[in-house]
KEKENU-112946 format. One record per residue (C-alpha): x, y, z. Coordinates in pm, 1 decimal. Layout:
BEGIN
        xx        yy        zz
         X         Y         Z
...
//
This chain:
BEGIN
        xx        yy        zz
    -226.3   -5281.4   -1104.1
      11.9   -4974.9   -1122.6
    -133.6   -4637.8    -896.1
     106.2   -4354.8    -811.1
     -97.9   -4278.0    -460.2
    -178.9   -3886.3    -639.2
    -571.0   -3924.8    -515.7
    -455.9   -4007.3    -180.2
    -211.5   -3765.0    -128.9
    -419.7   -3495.9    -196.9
    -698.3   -3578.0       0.7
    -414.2   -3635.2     264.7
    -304.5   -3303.9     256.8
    -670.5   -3140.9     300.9
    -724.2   -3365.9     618.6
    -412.0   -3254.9     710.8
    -536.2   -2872.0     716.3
    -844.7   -2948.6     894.0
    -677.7   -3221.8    1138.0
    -369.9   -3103.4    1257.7
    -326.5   -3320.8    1511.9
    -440.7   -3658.8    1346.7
    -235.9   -3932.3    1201.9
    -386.6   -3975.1     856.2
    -310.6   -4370.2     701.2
    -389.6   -4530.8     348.2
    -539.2   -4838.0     218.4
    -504.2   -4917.5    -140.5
    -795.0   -5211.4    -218.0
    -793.0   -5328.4    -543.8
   -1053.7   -5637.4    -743.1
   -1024.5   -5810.4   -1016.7
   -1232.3   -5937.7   -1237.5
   -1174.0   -6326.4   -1343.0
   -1147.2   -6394.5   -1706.5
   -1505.0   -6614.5   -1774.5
   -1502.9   -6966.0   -1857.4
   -1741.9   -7088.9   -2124.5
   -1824.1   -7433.0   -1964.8
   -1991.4   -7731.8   -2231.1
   -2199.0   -7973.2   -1968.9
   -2353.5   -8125.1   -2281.8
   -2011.2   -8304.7   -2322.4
   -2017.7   -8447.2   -2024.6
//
């Protein structure tokens, strides 16, 4: 997954305004969905 961190940065800068004083991190969290697998139990 490619993100260039815009969405953060802004909000980032806002906090900033209002928080002068506090140290404002980032975590980027990111899911995936697994491809499905189409099992056959009647072979089995």
């Amino acid at each position: 997954m490619l993100t260039t961190g815009c969405h953060f940065k802004a909000v980032k800068q806002v906090l900033e305004r209002r928080f002068p004083e506090a140290r404002i991190v980032g975590l980027f969290l990111a899911r995936r969905a697994p491809k499905s697998v189409d099992l056959d139990f009647d072979s089995i």
